[in-house]
Jmol script that loads the backbone (N, CA, C; Angstrom):
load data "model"
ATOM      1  N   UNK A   1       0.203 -17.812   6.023  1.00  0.00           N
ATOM      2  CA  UNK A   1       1.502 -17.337   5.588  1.00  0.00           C
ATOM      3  C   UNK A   1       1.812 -16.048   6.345  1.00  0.00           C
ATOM      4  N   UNK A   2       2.939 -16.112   6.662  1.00  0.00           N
ATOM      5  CA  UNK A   2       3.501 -14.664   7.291  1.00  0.00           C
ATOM      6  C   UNK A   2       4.477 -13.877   6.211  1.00  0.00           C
ATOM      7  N   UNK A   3       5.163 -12.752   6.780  1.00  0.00           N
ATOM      8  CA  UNK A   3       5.559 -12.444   5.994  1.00  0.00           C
ATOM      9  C   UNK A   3       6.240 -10.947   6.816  1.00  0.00           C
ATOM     10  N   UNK A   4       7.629 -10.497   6.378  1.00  0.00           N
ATOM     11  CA  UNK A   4       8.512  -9.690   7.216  1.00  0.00           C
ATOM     12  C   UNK A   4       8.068  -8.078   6.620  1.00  0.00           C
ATOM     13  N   UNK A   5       7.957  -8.378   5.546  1.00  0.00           N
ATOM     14  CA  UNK A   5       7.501  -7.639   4.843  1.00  0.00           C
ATOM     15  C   UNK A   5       6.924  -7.540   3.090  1.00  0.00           C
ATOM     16  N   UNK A   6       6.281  -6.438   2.794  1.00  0.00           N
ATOM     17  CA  UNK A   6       5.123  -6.981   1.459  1.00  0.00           C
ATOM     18  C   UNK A   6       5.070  -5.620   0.437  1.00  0.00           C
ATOM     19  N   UNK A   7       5.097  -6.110  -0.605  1.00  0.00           N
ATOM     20  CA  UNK A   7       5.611  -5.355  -1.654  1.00  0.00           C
ATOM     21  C   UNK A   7       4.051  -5.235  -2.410  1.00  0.00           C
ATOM     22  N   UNK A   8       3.224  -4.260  -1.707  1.00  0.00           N
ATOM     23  CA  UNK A   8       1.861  -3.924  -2.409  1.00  0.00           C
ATOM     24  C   UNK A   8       1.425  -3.432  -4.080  1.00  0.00           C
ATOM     25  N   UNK A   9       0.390  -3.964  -3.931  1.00  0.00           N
ATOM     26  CA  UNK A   9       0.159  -3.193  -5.373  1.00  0.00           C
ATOM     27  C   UNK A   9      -0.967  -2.514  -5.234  1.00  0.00           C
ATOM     28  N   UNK A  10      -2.505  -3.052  -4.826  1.00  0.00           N
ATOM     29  CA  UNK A  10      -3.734  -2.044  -4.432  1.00  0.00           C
ATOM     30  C   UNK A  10      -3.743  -2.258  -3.007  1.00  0.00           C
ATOM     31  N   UNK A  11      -3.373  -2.039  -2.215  1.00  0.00           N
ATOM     32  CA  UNK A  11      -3.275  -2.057  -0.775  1.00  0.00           C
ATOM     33  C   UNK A  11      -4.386  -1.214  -0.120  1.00  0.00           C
ATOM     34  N   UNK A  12      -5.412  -1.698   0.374  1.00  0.00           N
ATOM     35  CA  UNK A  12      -6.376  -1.245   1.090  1.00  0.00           C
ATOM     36  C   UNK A  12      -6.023  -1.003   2.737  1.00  0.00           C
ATOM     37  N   UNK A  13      -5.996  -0.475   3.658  1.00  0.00           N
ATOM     38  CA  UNK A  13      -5.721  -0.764   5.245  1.00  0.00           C
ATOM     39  C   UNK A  13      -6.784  -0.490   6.082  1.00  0.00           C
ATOM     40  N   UNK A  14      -6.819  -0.903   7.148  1.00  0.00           N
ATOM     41  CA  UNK A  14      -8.421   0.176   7.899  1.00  0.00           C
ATOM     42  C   UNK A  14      -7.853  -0.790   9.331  1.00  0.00           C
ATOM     43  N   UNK A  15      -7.854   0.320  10.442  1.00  0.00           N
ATOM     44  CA  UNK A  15      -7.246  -0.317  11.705  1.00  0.00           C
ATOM     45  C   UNK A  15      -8.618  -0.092  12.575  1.00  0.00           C
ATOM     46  N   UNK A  16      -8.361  -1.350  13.562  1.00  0.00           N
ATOM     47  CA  UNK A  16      -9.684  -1.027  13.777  1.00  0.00           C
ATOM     48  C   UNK A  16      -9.009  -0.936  16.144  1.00  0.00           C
ATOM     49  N   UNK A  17      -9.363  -0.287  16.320  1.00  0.00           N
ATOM     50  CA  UNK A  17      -9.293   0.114  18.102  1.00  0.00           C
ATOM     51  C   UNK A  17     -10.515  -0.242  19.472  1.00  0.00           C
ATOM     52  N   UNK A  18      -9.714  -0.386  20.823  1.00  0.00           N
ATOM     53  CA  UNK A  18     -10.668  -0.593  21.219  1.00  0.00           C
ATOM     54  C   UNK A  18      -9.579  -1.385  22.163  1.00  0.00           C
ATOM     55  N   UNK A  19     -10.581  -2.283  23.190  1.00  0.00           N
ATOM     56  CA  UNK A  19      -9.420  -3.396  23.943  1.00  0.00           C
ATOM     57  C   UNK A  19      -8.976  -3.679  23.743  1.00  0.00           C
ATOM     58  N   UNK A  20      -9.168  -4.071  22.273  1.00  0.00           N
ATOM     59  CA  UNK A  20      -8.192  -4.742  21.156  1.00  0.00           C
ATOM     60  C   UNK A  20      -8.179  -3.899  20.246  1.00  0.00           C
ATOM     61  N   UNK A  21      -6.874  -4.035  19.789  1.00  0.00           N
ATOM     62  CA  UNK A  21      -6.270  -3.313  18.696  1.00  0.00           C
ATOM     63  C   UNK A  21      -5.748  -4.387  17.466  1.00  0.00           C
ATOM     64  N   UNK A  22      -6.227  -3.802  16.081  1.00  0.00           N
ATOM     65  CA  UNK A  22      -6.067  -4.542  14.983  1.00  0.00           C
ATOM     66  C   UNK A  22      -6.024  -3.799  13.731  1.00  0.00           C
ATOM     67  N   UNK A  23      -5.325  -4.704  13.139  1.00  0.00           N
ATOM     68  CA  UNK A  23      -5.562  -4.350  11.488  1.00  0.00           C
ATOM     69  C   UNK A  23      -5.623  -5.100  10.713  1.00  0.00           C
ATOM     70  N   UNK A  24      -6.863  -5.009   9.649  1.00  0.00           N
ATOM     71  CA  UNK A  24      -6.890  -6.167   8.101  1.00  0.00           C
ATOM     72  C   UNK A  24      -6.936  -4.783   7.021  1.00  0.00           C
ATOM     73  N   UNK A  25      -6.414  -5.729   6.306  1.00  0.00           N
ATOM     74  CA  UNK A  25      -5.705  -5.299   4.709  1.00  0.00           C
ATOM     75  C   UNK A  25      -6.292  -5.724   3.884  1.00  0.00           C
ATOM     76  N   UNK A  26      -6.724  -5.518   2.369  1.00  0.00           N
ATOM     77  CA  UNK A  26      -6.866  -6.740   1.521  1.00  0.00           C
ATOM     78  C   UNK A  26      -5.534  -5.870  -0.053  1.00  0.00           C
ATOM     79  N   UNK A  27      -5.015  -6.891  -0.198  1.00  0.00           N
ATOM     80  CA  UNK A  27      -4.327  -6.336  -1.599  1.00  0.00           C
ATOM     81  C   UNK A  27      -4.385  -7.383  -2.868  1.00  0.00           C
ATOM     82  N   UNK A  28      -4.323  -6.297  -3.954  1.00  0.00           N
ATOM     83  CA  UNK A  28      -4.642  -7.462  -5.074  1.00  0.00           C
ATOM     84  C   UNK A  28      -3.960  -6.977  -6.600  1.00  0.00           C
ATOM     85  N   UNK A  29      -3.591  -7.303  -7.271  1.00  0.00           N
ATOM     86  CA  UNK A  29      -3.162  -6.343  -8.949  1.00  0.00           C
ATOM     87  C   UNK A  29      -4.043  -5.736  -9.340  1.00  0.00           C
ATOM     88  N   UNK A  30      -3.425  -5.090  -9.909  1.00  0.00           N
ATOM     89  CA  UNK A  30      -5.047  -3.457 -10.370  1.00  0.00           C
ATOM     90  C   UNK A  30      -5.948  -4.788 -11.489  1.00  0.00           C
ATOM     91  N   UNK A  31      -5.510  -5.696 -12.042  1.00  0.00           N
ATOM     92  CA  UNK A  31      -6.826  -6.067 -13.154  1.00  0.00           C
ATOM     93  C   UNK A  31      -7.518  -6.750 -12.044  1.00  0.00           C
ATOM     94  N   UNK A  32      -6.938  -7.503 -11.158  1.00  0.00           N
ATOM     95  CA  UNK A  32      -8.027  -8.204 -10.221  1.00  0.00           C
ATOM     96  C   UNK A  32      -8.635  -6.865  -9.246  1.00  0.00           C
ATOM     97  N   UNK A  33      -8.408  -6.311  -8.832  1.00  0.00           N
ATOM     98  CA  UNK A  33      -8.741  -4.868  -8.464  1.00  0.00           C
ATOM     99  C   UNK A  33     -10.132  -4.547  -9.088  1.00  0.00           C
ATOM    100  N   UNK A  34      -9.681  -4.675 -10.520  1.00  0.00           N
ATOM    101  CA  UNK A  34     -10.286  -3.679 -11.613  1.00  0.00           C
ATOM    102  C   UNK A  34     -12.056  -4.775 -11.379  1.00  0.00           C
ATOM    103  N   UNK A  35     -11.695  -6.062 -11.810  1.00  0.00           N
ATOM    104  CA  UNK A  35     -12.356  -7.320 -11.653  1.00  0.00           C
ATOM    105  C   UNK A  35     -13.278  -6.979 -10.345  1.00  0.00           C
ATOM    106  N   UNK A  36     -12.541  -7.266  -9.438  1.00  0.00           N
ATOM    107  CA  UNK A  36     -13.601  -7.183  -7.934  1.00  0.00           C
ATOM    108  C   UNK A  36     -14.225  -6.547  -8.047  1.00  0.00           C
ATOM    109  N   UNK A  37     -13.640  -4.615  -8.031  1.00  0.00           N
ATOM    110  CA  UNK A  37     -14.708  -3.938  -7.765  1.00  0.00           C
ATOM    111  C   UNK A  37     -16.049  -3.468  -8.369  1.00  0.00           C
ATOM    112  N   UNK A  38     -15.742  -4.525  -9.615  1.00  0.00           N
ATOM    113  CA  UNK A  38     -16.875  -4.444 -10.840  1.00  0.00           C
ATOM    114  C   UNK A  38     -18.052  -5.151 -10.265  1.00  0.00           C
ATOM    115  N   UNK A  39     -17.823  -6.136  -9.595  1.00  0.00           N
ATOM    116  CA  UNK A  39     -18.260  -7.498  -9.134  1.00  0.00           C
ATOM    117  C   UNK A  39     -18.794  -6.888  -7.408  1.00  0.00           C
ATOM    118  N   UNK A  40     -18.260  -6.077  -6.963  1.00  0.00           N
ATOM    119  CA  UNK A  40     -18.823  -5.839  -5.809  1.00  0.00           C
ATOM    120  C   UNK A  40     -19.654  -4.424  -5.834  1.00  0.00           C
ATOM    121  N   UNK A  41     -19.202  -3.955  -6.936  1.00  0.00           N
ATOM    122  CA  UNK A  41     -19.853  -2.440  -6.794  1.00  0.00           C
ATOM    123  C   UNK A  41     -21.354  -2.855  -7.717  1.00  0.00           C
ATOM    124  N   UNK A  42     -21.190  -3.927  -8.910  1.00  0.00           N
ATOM    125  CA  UNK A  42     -22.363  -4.491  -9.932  1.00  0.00           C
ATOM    126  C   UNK A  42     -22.283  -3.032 -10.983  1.00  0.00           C
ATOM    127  N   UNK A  43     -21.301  -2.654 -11.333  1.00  0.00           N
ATOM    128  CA  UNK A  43     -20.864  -1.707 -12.227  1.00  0.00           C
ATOM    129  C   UNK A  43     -19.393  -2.279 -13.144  1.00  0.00           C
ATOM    130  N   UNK A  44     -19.559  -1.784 -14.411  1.00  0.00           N
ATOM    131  CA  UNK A  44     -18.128  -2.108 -15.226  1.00  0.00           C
ATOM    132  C   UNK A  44     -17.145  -0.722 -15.180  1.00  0.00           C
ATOM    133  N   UNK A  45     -16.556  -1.315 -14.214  1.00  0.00           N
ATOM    134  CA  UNK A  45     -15.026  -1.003 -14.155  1.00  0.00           C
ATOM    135  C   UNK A  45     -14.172  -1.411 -15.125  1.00  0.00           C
ATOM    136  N   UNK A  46     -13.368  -0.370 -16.474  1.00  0.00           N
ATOM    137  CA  UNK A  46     -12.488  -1.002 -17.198  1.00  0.00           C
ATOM    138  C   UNK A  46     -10.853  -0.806 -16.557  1.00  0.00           C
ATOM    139  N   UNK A  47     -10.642   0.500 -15.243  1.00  0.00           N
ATOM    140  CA  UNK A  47      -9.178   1.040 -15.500  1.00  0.00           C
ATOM    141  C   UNK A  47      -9.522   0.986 -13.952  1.00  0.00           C
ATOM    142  N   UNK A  48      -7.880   1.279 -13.321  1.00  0.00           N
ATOM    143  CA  UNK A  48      -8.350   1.670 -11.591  1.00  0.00           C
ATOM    144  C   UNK A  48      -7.912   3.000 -11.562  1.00  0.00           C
ATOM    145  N   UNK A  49      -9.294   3.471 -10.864  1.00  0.00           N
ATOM    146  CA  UNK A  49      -9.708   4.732 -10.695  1.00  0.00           C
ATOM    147  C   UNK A  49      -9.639   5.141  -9.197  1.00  0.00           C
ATOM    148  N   UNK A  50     -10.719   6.109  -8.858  1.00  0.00           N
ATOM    149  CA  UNK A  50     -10.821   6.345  -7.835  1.00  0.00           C
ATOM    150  C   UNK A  50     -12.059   5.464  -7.067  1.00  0.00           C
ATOM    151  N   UNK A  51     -13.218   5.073  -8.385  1.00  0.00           N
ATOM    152  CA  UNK A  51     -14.205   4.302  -8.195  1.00  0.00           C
ATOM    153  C   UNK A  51     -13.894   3.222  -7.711  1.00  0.00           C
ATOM    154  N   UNK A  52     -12.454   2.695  -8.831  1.00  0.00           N
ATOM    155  CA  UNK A  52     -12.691   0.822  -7.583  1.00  0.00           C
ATOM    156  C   UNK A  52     -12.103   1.058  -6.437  1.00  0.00           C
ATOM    157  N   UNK A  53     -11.028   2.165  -6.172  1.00  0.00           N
ATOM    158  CA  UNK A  53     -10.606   2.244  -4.838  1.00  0.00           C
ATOM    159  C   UNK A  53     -11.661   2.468  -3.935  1.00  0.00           C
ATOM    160  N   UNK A  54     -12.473   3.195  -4.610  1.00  0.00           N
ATOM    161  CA  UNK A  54     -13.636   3.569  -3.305  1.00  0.00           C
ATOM    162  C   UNK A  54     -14.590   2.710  -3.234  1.00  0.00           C
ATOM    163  N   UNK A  55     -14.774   1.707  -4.011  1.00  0.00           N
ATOM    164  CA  UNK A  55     -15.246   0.365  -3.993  1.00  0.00           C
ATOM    165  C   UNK A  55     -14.635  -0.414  -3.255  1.00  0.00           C
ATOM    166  N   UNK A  56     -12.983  -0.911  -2.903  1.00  0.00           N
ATOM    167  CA  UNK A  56     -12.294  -1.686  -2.481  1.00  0.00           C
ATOM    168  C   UNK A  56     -11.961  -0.980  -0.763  1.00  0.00           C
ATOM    169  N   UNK A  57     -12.274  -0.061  -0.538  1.00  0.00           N
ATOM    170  CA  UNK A  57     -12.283   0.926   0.202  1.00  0.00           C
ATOM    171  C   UNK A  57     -14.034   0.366   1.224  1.00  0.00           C
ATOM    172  N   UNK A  58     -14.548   0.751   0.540  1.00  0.00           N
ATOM    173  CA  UNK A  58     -16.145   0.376   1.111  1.00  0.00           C
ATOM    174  C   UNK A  58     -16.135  -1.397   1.390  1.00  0.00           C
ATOM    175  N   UNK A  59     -15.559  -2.202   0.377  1.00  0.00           N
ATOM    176  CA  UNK A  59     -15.681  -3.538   1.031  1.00  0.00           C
ATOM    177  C   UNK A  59     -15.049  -3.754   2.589  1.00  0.00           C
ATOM    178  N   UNK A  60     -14.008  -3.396   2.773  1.00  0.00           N
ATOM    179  CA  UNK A  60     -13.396  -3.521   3.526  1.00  0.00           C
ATOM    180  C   UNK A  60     -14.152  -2.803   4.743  1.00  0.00           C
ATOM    181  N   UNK A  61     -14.578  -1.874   4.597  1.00  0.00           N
ATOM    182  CA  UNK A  61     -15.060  -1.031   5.428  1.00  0.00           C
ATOM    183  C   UNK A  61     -16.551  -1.591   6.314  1.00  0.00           C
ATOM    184  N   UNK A  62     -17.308  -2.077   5.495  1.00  0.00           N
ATOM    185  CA  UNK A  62     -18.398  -2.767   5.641  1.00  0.00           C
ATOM    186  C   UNK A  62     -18.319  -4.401   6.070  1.00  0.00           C
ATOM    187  N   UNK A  63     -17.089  -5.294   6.096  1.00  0.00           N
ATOM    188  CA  UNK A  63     -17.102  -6.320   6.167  1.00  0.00           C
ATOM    189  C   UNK A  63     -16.208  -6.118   8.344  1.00  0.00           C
ATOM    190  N   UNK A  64     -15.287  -4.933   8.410  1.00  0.00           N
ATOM    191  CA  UNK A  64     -15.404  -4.406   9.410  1.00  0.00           C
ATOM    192  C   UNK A  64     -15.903  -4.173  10.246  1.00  0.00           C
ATOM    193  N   UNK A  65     -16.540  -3.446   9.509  1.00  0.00           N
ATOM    194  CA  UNK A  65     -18.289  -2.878  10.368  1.00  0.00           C
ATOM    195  C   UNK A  65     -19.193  -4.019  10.878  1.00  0.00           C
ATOM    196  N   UNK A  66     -19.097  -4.780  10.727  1.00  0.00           N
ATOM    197  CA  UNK A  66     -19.992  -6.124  10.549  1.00  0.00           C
ATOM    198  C   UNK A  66     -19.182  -6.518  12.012  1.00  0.00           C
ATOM    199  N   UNK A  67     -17.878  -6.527  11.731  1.00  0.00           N
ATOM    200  CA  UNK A  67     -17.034  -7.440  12.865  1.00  0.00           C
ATOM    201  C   UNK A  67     -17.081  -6.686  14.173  1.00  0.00           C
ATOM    202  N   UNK A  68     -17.277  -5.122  14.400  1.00  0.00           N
ATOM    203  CA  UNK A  68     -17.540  -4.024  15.106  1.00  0.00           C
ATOM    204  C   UNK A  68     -18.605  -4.391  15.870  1.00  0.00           C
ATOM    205  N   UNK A  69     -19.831  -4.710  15.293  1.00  0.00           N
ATOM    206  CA  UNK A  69     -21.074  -4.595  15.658  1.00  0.00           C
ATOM    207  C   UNK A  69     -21.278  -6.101  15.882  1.00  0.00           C
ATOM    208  N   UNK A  70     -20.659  -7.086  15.609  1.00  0.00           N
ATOM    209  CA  UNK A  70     -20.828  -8.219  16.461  1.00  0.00           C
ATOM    210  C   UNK A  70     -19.557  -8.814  17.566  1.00  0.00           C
ATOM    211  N   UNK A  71     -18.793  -8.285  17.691  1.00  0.00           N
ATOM    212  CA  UNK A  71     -18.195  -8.006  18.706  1.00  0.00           C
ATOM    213  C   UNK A  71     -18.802  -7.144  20.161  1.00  0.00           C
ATOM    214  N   UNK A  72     -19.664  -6.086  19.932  1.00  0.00           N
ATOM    215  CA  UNK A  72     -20.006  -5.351  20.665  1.00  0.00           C
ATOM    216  C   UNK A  72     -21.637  -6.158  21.063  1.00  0.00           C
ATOM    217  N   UNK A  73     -22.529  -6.643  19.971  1.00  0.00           N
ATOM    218  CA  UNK A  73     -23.513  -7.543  20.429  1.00  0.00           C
ATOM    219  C   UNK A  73     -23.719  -8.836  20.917  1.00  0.00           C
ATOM    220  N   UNK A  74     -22.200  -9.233  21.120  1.00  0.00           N
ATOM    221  CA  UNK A  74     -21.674 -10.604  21.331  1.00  0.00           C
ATOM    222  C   UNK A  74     -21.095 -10.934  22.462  1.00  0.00           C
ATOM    223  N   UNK A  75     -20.096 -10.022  22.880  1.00  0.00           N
ATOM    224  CA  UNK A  75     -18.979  -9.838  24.044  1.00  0.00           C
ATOM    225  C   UNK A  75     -18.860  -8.445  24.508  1.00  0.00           C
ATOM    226  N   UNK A  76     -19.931  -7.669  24.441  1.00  0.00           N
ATOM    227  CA  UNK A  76     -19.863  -6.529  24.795  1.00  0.00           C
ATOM    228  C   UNK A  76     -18.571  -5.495  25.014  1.00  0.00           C
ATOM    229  N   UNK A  77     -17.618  -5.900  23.822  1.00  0.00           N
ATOM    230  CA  UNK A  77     -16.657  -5.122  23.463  1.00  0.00           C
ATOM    231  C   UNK A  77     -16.883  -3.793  22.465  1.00  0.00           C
ATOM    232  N   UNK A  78     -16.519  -2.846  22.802  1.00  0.00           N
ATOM    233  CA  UNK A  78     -16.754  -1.647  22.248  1.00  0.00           C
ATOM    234  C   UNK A  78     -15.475  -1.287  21.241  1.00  0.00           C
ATOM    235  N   UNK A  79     -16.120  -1.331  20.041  1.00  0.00           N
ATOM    236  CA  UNK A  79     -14.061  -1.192  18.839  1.00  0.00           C
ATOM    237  C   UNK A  79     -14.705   0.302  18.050  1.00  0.00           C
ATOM    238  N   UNK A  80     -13.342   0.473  17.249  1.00  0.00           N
ATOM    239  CA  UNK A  80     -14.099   2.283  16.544  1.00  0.00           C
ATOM    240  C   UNK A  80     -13.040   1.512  15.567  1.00  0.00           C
ATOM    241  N   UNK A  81     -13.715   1.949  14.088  1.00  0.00           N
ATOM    242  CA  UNK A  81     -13.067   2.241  13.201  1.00  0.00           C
ATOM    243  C   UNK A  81     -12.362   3.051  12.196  1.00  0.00           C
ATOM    244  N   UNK A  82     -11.162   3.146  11.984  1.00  0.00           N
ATOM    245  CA  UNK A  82     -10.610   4.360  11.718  1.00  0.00           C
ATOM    246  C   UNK A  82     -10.806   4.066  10.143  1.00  0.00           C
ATOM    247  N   UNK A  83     -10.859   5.298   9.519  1.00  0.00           N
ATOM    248  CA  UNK A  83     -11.470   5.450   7.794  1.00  0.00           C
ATOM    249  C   UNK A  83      -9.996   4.565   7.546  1.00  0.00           C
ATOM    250  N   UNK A  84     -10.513   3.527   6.610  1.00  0.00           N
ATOM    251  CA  UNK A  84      -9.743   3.154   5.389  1.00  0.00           C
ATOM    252  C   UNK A  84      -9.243   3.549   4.288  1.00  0.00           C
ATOM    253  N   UNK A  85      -7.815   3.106   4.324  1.00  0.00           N
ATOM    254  CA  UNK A  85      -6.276   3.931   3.825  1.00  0.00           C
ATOM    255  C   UNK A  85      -5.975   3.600   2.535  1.00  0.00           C
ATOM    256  N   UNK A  86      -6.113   4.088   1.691  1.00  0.00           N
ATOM    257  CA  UNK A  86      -5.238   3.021   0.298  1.00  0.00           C
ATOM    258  C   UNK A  86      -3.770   3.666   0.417  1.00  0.00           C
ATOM    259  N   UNK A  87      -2.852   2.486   0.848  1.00  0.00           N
ATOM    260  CA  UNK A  87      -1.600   3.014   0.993  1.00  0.00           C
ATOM    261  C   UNK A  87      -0.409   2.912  -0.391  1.00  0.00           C
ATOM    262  N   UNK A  88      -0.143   3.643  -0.298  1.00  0.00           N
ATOM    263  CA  UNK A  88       0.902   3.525  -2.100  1.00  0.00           C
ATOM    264  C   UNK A  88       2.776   3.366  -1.987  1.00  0.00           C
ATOM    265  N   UNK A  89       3.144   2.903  -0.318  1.00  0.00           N
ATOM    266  CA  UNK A  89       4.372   2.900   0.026  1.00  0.00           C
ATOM    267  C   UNK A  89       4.585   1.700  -0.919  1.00  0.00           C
ATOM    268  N   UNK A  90       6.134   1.985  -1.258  1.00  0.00           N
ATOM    269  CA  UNK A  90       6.294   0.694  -2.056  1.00  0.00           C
ATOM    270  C   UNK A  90       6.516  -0.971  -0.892  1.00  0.00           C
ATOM    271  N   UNK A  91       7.133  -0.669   0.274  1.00  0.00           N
ATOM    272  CA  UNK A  91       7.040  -1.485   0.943  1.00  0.00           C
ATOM    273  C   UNK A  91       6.610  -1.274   2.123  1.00  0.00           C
ATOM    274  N   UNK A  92       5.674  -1.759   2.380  1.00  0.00           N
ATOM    275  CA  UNK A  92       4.564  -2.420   3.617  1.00  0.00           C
ATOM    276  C   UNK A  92       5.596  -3.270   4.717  1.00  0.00           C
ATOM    277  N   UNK A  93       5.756  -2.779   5.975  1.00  0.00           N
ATOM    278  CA  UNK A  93       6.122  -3.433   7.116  1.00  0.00           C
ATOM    279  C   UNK A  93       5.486  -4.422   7.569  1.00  0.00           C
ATOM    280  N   UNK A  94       5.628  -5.586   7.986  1.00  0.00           N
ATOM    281  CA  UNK A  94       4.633  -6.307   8.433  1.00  0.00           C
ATOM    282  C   UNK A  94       5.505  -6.960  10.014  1.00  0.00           C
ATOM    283  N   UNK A  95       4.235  -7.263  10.797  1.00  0.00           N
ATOM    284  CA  UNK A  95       4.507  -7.742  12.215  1.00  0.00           C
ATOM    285  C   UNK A  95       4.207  -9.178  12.092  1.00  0.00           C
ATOM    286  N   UNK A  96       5.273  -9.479  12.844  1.00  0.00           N
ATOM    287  CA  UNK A  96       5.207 -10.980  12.537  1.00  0.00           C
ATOM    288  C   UNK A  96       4.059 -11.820  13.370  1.00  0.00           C
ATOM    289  N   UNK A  97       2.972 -11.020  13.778  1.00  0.00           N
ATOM    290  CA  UNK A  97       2.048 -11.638  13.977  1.00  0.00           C
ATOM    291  C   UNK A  97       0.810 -11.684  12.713  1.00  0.00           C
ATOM    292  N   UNK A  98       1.094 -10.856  11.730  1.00  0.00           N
ATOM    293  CA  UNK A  98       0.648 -10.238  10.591  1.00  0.00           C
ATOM    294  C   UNK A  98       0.287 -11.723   9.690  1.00  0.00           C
ATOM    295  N   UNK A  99      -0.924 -12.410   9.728  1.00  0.00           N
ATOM    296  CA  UNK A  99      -1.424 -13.440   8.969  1.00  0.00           C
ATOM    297  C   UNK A  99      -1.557 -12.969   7.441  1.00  0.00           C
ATOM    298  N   UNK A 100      -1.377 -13.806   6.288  1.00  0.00           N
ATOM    299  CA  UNK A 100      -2.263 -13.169   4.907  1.00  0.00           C
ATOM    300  C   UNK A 100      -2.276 -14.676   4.577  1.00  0.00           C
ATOM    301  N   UNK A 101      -3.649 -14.132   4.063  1.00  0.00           N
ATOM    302  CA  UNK A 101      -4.510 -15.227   3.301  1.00  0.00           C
ATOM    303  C   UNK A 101      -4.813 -14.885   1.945  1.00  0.00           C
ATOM    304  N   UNK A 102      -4.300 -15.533   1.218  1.00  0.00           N
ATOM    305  CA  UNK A 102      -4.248 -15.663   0.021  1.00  0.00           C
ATOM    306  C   UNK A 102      -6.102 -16.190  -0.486  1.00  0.00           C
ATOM    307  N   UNK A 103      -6.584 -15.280  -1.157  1.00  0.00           N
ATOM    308  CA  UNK A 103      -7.929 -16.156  -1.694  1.00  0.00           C
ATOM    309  C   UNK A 103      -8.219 -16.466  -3.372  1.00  0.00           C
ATOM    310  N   UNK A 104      -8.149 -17.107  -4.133  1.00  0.00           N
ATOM    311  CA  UNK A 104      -7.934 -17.354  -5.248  1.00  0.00           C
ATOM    312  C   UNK A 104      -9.192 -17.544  -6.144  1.00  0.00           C
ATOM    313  N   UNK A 105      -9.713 -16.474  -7.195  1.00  0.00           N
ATOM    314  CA  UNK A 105     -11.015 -16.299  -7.612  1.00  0.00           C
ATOM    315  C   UNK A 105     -10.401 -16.535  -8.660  1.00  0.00           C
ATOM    316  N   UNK A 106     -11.598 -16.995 -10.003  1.00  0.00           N
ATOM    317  CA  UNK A 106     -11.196 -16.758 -11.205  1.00  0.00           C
ATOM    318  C   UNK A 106     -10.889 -15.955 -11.751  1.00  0.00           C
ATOM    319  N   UNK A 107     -10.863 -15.072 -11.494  1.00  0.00           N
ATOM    320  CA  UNK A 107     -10.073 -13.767 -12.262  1.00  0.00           C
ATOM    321  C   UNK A 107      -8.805 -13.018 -11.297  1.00  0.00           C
ATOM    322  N   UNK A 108      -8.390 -13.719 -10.586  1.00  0.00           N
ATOM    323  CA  UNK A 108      -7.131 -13.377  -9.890  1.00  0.00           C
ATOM    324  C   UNK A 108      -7.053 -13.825  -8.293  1.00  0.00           C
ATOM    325  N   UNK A 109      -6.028 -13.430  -7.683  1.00  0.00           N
ATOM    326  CA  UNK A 109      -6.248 -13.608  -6.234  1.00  0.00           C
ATOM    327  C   UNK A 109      -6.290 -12.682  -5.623  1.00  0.00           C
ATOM    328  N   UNK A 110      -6.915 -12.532  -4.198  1.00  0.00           N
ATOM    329  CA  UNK A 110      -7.030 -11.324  -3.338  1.00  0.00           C
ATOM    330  C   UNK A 110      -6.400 -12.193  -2.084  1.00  0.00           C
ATOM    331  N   UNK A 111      -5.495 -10.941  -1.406  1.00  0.00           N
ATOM    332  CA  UNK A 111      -4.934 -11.241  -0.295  1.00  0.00           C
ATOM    333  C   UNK A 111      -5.324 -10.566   1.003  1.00  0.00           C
ATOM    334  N   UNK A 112      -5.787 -11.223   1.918  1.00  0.00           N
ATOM    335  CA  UNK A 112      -6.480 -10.757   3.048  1.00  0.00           C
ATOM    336  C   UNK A 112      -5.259 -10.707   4.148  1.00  0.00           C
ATOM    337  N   UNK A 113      -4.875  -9.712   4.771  1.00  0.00           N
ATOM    338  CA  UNK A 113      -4.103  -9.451   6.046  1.00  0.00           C
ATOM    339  C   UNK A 113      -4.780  -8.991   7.350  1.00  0.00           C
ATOM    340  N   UNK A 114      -4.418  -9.829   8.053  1.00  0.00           N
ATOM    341  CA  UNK A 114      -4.963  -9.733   9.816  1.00  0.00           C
ATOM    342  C   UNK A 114      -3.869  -9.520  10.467  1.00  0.00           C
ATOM    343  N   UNK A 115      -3.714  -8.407  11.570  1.00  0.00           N
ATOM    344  CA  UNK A 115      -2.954  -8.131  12.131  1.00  0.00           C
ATOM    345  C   UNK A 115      -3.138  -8.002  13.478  1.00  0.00           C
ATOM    346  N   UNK A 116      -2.768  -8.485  15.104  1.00  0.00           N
ATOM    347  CA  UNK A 116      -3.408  -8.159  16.118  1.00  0.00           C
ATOM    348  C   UNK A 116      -2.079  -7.693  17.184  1.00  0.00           C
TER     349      UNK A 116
END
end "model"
wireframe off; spacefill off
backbone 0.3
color backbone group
């Protein structure tokens, strides 16, 4: 799905540089928010804080990092990652090369954005 533009609610960002230039997103409603980062941090999260942001913050960051370091052990491309953003604009621009993937868990959906 594309999309011209996106009306966030926990909006995570983290751009990542290099030959290539990119950005993934993940956004989700604060209870699925609240949900994930309980589930990824293995702590109960009841409210969104600063904890699940910095939980939802670190996923992103680490699933990155991953793509960094096999890019560079793979194709000997060199990328840097810039710290991840929780952005609070009410509307998000998007490039119409801007993919989101919708992922649908039992306790809500999370939306993944790729941007190149």
């Amino acid at each position: 799905v594309t999309a011209s533009e996106y009306n966030p609610n926990c909006f995570i960002s983290q751009k990542i540089t290099g030959p290539i230039t990119c950005v993934s997103s993940i956004d989700m409603e604060e209870d699925v928010a609240i949900a994930f980062a309980s589930r990824y941090a293995k702590m109960e999260f009841t409210e969104f804080d600063e904890y699940v942001q910095a939980s939802l913050e670190d996923f992103l960051n680490l699933h990155n990092g991953l793509f960094t370091v096999n890019m560079s052990a793979n194709v000997s491309m060199e990328l840097t990652l810039e710290p991840p953003l929780h952005v609070t604009d009410p509307v998000v621009e998007m490039d119409e090369s801007t993919l989101i993937i919708p992922i649908i868990y039992t306790f809500g959906t999370i939306y993944i954005f790729l941007a190149l």
